[in-house]
C-alpha positions as CSV (number, residue, x, y, z in Angstrom):
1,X,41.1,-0.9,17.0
2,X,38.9,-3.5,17.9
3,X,35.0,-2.9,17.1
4,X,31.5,-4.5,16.8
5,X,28.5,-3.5,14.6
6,X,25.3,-3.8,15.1
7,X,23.7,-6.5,12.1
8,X,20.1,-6.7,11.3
9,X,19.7,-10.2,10.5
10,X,16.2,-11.5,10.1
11,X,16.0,-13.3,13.2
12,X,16.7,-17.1,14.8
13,X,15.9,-19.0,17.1
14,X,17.9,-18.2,20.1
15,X,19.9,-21.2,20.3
16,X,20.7,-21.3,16.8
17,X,21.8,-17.7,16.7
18,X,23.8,-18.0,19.8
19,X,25.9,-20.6,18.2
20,X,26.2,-19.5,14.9
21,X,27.3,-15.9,16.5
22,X,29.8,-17.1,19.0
23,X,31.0,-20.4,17.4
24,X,29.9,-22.3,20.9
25,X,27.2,-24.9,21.5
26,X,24.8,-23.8,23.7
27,X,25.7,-26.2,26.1
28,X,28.9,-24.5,26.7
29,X,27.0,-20.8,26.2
30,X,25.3,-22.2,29.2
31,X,27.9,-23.7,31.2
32,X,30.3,-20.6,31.0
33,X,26.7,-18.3,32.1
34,X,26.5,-20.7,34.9
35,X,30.2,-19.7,36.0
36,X,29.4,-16.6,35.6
37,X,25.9,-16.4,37.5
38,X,27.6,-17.8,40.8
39,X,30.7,-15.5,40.7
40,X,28.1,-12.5,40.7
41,X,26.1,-14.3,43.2
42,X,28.9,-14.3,45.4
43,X,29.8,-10.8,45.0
44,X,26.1,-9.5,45.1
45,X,25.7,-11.9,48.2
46,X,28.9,-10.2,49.9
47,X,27.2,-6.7,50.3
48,X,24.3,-7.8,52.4
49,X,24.9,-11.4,53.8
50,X,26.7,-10.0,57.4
51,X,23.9,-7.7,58.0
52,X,21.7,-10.0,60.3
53,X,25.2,-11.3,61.6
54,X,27.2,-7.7,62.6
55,X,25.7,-7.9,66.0
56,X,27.2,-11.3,67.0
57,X,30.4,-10.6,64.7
58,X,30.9,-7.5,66.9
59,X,30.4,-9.0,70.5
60,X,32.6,-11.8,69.8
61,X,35.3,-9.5,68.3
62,X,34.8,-6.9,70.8
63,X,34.8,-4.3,67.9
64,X,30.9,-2.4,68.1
65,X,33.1,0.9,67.1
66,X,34.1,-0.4,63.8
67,X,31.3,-2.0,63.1
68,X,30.5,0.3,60.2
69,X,33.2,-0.3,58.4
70,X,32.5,-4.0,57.9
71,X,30.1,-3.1,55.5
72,X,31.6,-0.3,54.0
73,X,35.0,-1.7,53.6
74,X,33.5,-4.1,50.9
75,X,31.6,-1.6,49.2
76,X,34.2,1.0,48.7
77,X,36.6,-1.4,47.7
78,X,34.2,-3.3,45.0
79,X,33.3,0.4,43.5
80,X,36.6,2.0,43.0
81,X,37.5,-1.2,41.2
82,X,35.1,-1.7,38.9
83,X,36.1,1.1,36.1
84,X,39.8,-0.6,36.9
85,X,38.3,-4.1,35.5
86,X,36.3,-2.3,33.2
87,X,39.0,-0.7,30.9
88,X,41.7,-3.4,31.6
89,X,39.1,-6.3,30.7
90,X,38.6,-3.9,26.9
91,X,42.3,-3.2,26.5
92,X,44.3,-6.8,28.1
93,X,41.6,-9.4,28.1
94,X,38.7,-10.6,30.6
95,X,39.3,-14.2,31.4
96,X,42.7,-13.8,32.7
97,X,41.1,-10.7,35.1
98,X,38.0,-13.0,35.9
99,X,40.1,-15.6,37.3
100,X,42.3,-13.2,39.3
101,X,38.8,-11.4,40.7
102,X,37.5,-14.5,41.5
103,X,41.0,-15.8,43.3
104,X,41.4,-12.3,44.9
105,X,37.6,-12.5,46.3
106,X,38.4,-16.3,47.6
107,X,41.4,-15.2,49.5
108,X,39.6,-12.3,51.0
109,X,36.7,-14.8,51.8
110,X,39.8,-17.4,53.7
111,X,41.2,-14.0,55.9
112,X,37.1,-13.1,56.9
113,X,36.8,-16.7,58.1
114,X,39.9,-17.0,60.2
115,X,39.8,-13.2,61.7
116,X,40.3,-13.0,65.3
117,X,40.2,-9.5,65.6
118,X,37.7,-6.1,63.7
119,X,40.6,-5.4,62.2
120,X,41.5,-8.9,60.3
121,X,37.9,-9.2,59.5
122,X,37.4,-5.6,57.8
123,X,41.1,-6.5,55.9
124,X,39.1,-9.4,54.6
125,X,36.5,-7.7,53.8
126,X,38.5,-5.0,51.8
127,X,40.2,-7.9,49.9
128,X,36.6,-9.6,49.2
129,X,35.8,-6.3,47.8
130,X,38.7,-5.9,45.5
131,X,37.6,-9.3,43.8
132,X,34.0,-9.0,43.9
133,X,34.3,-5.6,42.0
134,X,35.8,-7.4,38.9
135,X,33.7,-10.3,39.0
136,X,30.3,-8.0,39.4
137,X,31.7,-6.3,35.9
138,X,33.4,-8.8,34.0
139,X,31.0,-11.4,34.3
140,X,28.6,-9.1,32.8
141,X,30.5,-8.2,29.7
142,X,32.1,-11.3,29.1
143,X,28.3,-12.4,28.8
144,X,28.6,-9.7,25.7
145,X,31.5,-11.5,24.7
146,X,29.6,-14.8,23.8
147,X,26.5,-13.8,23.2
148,X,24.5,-11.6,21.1
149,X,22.8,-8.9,22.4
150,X,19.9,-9.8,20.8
151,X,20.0,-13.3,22.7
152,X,21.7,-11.6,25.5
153,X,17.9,-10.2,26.9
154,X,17.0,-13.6,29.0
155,X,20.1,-13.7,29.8
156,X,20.2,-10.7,31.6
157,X,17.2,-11.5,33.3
158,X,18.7,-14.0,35.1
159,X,21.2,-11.4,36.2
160,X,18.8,-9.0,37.5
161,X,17.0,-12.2,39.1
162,X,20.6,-12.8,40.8
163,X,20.5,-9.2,42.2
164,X,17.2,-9.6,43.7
165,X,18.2,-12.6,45.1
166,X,21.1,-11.2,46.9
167,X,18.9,-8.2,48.3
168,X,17.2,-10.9,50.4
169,X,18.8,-14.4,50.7
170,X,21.8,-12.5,51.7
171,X,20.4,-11.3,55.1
172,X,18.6,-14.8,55.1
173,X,21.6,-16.5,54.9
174,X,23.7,-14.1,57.7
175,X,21.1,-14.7,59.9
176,X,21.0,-18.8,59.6
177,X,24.7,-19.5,59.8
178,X,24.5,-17.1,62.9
179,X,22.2,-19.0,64.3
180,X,22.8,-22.7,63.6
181,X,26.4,-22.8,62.7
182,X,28.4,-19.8,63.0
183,X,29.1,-16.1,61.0
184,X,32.1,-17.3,59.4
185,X,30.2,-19.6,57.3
186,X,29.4,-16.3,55.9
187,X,32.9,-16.7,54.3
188,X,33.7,-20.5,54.3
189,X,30.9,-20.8,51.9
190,X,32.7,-18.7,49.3
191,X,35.9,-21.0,49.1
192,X,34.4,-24.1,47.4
193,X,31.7,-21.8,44.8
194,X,34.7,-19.7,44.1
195,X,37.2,-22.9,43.2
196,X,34.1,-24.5,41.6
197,X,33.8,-20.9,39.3
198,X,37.8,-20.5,39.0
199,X,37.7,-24.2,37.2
200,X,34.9,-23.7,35.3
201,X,35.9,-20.4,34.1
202,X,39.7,-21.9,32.9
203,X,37.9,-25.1,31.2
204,X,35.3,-23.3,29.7
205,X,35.6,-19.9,28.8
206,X,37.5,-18.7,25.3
207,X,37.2,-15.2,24.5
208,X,39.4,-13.5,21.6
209,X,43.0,-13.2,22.2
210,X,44.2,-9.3,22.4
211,X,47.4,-9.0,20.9
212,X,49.2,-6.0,20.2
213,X,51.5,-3.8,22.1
214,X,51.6,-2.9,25.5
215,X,48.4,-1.2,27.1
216,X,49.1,1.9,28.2
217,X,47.6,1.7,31.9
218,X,45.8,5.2,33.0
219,X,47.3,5.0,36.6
220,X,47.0,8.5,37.7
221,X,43.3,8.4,36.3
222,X,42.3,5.2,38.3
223,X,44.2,6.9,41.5
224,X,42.3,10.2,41.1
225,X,38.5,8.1,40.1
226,X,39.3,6.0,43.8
227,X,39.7,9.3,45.6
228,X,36.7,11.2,44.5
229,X,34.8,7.6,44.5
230,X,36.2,6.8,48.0
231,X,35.4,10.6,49.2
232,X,31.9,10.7,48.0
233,X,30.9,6.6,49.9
234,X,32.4,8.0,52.8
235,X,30.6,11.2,53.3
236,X,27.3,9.5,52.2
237,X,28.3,6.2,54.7
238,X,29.0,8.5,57.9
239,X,27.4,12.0,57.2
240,X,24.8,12.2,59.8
241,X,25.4,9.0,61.2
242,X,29.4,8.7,62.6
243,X,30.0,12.4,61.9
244,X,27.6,15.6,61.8
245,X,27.2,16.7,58.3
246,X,29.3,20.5,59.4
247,X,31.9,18.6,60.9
248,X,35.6,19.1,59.7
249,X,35.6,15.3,59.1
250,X,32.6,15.4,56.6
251,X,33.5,18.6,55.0
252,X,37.4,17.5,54.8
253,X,35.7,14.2,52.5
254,X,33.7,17.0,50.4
255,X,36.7,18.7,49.6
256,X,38.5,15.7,48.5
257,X,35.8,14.3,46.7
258,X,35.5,17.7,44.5
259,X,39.3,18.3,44.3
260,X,39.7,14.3,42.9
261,X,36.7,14.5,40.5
262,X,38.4,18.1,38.7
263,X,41.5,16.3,38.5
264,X,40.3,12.9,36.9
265,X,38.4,15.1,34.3
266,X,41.8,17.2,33.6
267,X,43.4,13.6,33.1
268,X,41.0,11.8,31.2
269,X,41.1,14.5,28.7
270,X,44.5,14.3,28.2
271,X,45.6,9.9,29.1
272,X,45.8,7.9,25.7
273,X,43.7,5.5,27.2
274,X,41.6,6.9,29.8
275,X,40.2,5.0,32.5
276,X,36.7,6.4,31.6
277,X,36.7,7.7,28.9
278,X,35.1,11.3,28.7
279,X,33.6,10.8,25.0
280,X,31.6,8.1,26.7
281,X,29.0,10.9,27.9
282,X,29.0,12.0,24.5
283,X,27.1,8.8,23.8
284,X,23.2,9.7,24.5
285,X,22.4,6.2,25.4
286,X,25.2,5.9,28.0
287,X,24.8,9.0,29.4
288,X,20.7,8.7,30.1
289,X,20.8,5.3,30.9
290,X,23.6,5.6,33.1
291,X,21.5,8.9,35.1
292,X,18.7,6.7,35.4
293,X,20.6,3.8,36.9
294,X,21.8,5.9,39.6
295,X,18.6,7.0,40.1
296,X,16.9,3.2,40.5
297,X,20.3,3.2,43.3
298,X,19.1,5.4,45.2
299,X,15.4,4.4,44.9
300,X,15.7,0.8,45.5
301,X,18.2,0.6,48.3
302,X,16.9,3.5,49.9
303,X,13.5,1.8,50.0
304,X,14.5,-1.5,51.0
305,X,17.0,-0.2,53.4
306,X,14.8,0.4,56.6
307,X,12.0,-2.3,55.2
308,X,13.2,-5.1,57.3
309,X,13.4,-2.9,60.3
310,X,10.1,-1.4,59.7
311,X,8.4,-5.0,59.4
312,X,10.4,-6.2,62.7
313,X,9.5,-3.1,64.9
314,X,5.9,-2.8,64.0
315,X,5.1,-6.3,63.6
316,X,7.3,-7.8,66.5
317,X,9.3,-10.3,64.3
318,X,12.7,-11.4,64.5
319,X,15.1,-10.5,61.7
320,X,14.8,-14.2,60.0
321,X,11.1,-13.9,59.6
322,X,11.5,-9.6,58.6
323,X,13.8,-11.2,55.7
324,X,11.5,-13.8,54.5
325,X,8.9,-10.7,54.6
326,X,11.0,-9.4,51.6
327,X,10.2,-12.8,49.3
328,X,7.8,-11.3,47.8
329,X,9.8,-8.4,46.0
330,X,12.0,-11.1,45.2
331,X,8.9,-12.9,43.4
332,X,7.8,-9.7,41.7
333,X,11.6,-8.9,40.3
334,X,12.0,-12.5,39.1
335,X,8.5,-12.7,37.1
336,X,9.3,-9.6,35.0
337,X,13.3,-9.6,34.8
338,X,13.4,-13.1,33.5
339,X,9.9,-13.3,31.4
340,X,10.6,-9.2,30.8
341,X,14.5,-10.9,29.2
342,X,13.2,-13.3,27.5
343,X,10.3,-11.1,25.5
344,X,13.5,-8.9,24.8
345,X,15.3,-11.4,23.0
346,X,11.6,-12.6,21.7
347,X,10.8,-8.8,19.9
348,X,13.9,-6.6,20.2
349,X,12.1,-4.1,21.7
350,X,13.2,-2.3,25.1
351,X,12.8,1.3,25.7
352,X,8.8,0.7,27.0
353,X,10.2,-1.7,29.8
354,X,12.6,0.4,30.8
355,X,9.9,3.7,31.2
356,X,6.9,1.3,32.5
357,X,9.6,-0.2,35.1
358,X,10.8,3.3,36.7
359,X,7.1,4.3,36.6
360,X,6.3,1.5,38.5
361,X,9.0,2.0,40.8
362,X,7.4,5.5,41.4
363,X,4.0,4.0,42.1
364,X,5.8,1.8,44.6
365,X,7.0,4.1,46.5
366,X,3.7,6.2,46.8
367,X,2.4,3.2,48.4
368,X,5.3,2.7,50.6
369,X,4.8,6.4,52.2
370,X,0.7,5.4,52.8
371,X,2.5,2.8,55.3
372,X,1.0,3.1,58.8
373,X,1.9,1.2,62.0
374,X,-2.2,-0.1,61.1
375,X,-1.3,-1.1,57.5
376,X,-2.2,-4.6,57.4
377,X,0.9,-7.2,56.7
378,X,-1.1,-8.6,53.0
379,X,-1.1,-4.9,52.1
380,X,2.4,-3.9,52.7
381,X,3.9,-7.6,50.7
382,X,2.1,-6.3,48.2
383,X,3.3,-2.9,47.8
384,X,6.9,-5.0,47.9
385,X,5.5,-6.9,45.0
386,X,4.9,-4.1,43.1
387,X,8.6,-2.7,43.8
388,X,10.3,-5.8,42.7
389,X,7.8,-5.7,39.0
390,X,9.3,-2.8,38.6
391,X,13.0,-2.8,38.8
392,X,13.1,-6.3,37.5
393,X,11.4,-4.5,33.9
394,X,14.3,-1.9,34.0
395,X,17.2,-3.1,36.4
396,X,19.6,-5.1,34.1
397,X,17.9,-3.5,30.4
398,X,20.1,-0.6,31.5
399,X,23.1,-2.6,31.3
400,X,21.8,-4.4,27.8
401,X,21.4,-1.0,26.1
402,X,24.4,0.3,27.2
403,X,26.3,-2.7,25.8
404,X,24.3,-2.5,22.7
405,X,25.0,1.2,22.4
406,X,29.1,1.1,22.3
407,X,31.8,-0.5,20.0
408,X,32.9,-3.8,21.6
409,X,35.9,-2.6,22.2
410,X,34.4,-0.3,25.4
411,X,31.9,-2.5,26.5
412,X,33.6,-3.4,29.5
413,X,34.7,0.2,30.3
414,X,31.2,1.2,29.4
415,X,29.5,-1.5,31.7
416,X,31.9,-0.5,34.5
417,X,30.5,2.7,34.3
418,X,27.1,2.0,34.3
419,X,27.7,-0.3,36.8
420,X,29.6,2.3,39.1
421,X,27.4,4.8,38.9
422,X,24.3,2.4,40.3
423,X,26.5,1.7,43.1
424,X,27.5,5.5,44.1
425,X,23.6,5.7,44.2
426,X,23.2,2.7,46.1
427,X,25.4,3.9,48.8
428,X,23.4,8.2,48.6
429,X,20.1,6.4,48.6
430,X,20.9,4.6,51.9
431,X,22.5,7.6,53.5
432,X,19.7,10.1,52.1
433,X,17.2,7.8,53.9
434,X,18.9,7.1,56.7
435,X,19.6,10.5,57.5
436,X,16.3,12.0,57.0
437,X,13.9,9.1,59.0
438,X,16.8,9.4,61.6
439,X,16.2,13.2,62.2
440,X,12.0,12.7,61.3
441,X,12.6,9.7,64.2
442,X,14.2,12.3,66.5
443,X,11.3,15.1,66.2
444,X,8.6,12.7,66.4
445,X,9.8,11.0,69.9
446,X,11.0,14.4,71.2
447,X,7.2,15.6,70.7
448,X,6.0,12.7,72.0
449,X,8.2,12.8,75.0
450,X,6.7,16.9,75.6
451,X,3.4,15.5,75.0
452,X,3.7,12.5,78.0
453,X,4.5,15.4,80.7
454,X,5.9,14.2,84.1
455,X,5.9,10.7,82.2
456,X,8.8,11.7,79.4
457,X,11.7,10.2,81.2
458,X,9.9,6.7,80.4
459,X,10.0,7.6,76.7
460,X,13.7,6.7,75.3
461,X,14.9,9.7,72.8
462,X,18.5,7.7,71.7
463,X,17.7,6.7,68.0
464,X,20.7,4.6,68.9
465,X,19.2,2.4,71.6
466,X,15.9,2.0,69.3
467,X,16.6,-1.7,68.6
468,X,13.7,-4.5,67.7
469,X,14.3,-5.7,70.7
470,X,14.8,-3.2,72.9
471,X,11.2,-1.9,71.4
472,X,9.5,-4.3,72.0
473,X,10.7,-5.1,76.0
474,X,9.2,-1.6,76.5
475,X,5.8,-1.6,78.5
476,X,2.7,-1.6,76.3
477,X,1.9,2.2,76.1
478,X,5.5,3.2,75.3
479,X,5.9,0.3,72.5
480,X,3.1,2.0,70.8
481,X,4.1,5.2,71.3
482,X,7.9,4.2,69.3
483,X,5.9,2.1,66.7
484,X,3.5,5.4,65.9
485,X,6.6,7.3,65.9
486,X,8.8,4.9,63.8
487,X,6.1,4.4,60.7
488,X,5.2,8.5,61.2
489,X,9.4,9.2,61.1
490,X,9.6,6.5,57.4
491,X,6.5,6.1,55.3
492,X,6.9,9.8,54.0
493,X,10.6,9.8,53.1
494,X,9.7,7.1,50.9
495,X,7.4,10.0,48.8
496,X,10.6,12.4,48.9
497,X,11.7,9.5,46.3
498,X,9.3,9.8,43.8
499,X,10.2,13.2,42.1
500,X,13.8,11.1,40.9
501,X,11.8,8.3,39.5
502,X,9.9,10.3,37.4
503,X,12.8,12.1,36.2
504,X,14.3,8.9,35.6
505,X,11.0,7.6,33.8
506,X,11.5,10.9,31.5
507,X,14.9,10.5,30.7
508,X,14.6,6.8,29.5
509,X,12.1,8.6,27.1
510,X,14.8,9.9,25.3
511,X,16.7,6.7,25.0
512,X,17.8,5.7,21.1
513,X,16.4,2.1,20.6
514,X,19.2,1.0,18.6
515,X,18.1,-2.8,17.1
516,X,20.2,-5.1,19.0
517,X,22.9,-6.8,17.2
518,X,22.8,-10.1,16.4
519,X,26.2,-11.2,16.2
520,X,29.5,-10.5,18.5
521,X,31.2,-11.2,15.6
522,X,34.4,-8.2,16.1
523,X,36.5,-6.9,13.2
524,X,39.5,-4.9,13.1
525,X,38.9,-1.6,11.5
């Protein structure tokens, strides 16, 4: 078996240790992390660049009805995959899966661009999905393959910058190609920085050869992890939105969901090599880290979710100036993920980032329930400030000590888990939001509608028809009316947040800080 200790060297200079560890200049350290950074650019990108875009996409493919699944097709695909990569990148090797990710997510980018129909394009966006899950988890631990985890801090920051990136270039980017060229540059764009990875990745990146026999694949595992993964997007995607949450649909998805997650644990106990393993939540690190990042999932895209509408329906904007609204998260998350990496690699130390960062998410999101249809515009880019400091000190650390906390020989199974588990919580954080401002958004105008009298059939009470625009084409008195309603119906959901911060804050107290190692230097044992 394959495995990698931690060593407490006195410590290097960065770029000496990198090389000395890896056997690679830095020059090529680098050139392989730049492969890497703009495959999981493109995959992060995928998950949010059609937003701004859907309503076009839909009118010229006559498909509003499917409209959700454009979205969700993507993410449902990407997360059941990820374990898959995970444990196939430990047991057969992660270039050869890289370059098959990144070839997978280039073909499903080709089928998005030429779609004529809903259904080609969500097809495409399924396949995108099924590539972009690998190359989100194997670009991250073939980053543990090359370099230390010691060195691997600013590193990592750079990831985490990549994230927030994504989280607001992407609707940036829909938005512009909508508007100047067309959506499918959406997925034209993809085809030349894929290729440009794909080379890059074949010239450049040598990771140890696994020899041995056979893997033994854990198929009935990864069939059983899909179900109870695909159950549990799908209830969160269209409970209370598609489907009432009592509806046979919905409850039908619960059933699955539980039925598939008591058969992968009846599996994985018995499968020679399991597809996630169960004595991973034996590992304290893994298992607190892991709770925590599904915590910051729910958190941060529950928070940002609604933002942009929030900032285009009470400030009148357009959805191009709402998303350059969100640069200043962006600006917060890049100061202390890349300056919070590099002090990582500087001193070692991690576990206060990771507690001051899901503290400050907390404070965040006090501030974003004091939001008002009155709260001044300065104010609330500040209060996004704040929320970007904070998950940039803790977003990608998770994945460090994770890494740092398992043999090599599971790191990419462990990283897939981590990794999956942020993005079941990124899809319940979105539906937990959504569901509660949508039935806070349905009392409020219903009261207000009581309150006008013989003047309520002027008040709309569809949550449905509550567009920007729509909003603000209504006469003066009525505009003010939804805004009041709109800011009343958010700003306090975002306070229902902060009681899973805190436990998250209190959990990370608990984390081991294991010294990170200082070589990736493996060893058979």
């Amino acid at each position: 078996m394959t495995t990698s200790r931690t060593t407490n060297e006195p410590a290097v200079p960065p770029s000496a240790e990198s090389t000395n560890a890896s056997g690679m200049s830095k020059k090529r350290v680098n050139l392989i992390f730049a492969a890497l950074m703009v495959a999981m650019l493109l995959s992060a990108l995928d998950q949010t660049i059609l937003g701004t875009a859907l309503p076009t996409i839909v009118g010229e493919l006559d498909g509003v009805n499917h409209m959700l699944w454009v979205a969700t097709a993507y993410i449902l695909a990407s997360t059941i995959v990820m374990p898959v990569y995970g444990k196939l990148g430990d047991l057969m090797g992660r270039k050869p899966l890289f370059v098959i990710a990144l070839s997978i997510f280039v073909f499903g980018s080709i089928l998005g661009g030429f779609a004529n129909s809903m259904e080609w394009l969500i097809a495409g966006r399924a396949v995108q999905g099924l590539g972009g899950g690998g190359l989100m988890i194997l670009s991250q631990a073939i980053i543990a393959d090359v370099i230390p985890a010691r060195d691997r801090g600013k590193y990592m920051g750079f990831i985490g910058a990549v994230f927030g990136l994504s989280s607001v270039a992407g609707p940036l980017l829909g938005g512009l190609f909508t508007d100047v060229l067309s959506w499918r540059f959406a997925f034209w764009i993809n085809v030349p920085l894929g290729i440009a990875a794909i080379v890059l990745a074949v010239l450049l990146i040598k990771l140890p050869k696994f020899s041995g026999d056979r893997p033994k694949i854990d198929v009935a595992g990864m069939i059983t992890l899909a179900l109870a993964a695909s159950g549990l997007v799908l209830t969160a995607s269209w409970g209370g939105t598609e489907f009432d949450w009592n509806s046979p649909t919905i409850i039908g998805l619960i059933v699955i969901t539980v039925l598939a997650a008591v058969a992968f644990v009846l599996i994985e106990r018995r499968s020679a090599e399991p597809v996630m393993p169960l004595t991973l939540f034996t590992n304290r690190n893994f298992v607190l880290t892991t709770a925590a990042g599904l915590a910051i999932g729910i958190a941060m895209f529950g928070a940002i979710g609604y933002m942009p509408t929030f900032l285009q329906i009470v400030n009148s904007v357009n959805a191009t100036v709402s998303g350059f609204m969100l640069l200043p998260m962006l600006g917060g998350l890049l100061i202390t993920a890349i300056g919070g990496g590099f002090l990582v690699s500087k001193t070692g130390r991690y576990k206060w980032m990771l507690i001051t960062g899901a503290l400050v998410v907390a404070a965040a999101l006090v501030l974003f329930s004091t939001m008002r249809s009155d709260t001044p515009l300065p104010l609330i880019l500040t209060y996004l400030t704040i929320l970007g400091l904070g998950l940039g000190l803790c977003m990608q650390v998770l994945v460090l000590v994770v890494q740092n906390s398992v043999p090599h020989s599971m790191v990419g199974t462990a990283t897939a888990g981590n990794n999956f588990f942020r993005e079941i919580g990124a899809s319940l954080g979105s539906a937990i939001v959504g569901s509660l401002f949508v039935a806070r958004l349905t009392e409020q105008l219903t009261a207000s509608a009581a309150s006008l009298g013989g003047g309520a059939g002027a008040l709309p009470t569809d949550t449905n028809s509550l567009t920007p625009a729509a909003i603000n084409a209504l006469p003066p008195e009525i505009h003010q009316i939804i805004v009041d309603a709109y800011s009343t119906a958010l700003s306090p959901v975002y306070l229902y947040l902060v009681p899973l911060m805190l436990i998250a804050a209190v959990l990370l107290c608990f984390v081991k800080e294991i010294p990170l190692a200082t070589t990736v230097v493996q060893s058979e044992a």
